[in-house]
C-alpha positions as CSV (number, residue, x, y, z in Angstrom):
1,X,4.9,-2.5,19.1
2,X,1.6,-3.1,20.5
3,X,2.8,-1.6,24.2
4,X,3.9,1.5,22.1
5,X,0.3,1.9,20.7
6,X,-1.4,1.5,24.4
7,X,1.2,4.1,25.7
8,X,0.3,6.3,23.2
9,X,-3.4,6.2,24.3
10,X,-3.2,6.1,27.9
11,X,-1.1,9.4,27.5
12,X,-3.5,10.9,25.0
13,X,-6.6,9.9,27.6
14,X,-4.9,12.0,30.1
15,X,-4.7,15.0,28.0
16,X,-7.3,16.7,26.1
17,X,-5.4,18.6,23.8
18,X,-3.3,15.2,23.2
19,X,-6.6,13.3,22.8
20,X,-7.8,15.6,20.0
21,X,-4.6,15.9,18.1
22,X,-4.8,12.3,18.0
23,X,-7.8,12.4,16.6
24,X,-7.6,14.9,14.4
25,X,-4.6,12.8,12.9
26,X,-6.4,9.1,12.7
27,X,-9.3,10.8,10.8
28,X,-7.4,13.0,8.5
29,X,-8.9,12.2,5.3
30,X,-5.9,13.8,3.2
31,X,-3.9,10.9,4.4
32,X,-5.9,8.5,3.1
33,X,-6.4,10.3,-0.4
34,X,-2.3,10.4,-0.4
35,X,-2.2,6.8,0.4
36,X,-5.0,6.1,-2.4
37,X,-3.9,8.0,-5.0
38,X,-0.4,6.4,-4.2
39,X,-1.6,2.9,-4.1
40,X,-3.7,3.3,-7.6
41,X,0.1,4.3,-9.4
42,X,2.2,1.7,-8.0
43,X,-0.9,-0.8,-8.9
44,X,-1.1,0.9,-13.3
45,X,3.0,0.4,-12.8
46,X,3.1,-2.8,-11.4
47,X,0.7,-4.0,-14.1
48,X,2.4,-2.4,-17.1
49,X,6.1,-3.9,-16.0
50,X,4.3,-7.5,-15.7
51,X,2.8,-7.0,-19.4
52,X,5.7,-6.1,-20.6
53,X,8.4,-9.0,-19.0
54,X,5.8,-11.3,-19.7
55,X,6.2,-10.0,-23.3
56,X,9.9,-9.7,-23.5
57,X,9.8,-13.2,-21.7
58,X,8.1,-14.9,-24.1
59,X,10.6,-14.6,-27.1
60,X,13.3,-16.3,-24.4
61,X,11.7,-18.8,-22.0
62,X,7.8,-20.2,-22.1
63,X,7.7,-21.1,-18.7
64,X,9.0,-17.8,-17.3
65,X,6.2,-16.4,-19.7
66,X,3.3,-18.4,-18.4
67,X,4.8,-17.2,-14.9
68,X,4.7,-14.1,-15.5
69,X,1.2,-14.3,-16.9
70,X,-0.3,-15.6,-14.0
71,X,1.3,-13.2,-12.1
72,X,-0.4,-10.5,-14.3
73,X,-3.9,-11.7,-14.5
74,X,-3.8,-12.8,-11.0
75,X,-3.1,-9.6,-10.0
């Protein structure tokens, strides 16, 4: 993987046109508002299916409960 990423450079290095797509791509600041805005909803989803197992759980089992529980607040 890492030989893959030091190709990639060495290649771009020799190019300028390569060089500045590349950079033009690591510093994209679109990508990193997808990847945000991404990461906050699986995050809110996440956190609503551990409140409600941990909810459901705790009619059934109180040690799958309190698992669940620390799972929430811990994360």
């Amino acid at each position: 993987m890492r030989r893959f990423f030091l190709a990639k450079y060495i290649k771009a290095g020799r190019n300028e046109a390569e060089l500045k797509k590349l950079y033009i791509e690591e510093n994209d600041e679109r990508n990193a508002v997808i990847l945000q805005s991404a990461s906050s909803l699986s995050m809110v989803m996440i956190f609503v299916g551990l409140g409600i197992a941990s909810m459901i759980a705790g009619f059934f089992n109180a040690v799958i409960f309190y698992t669940l529980l620390a799972a929430l607040l811990f994360s």
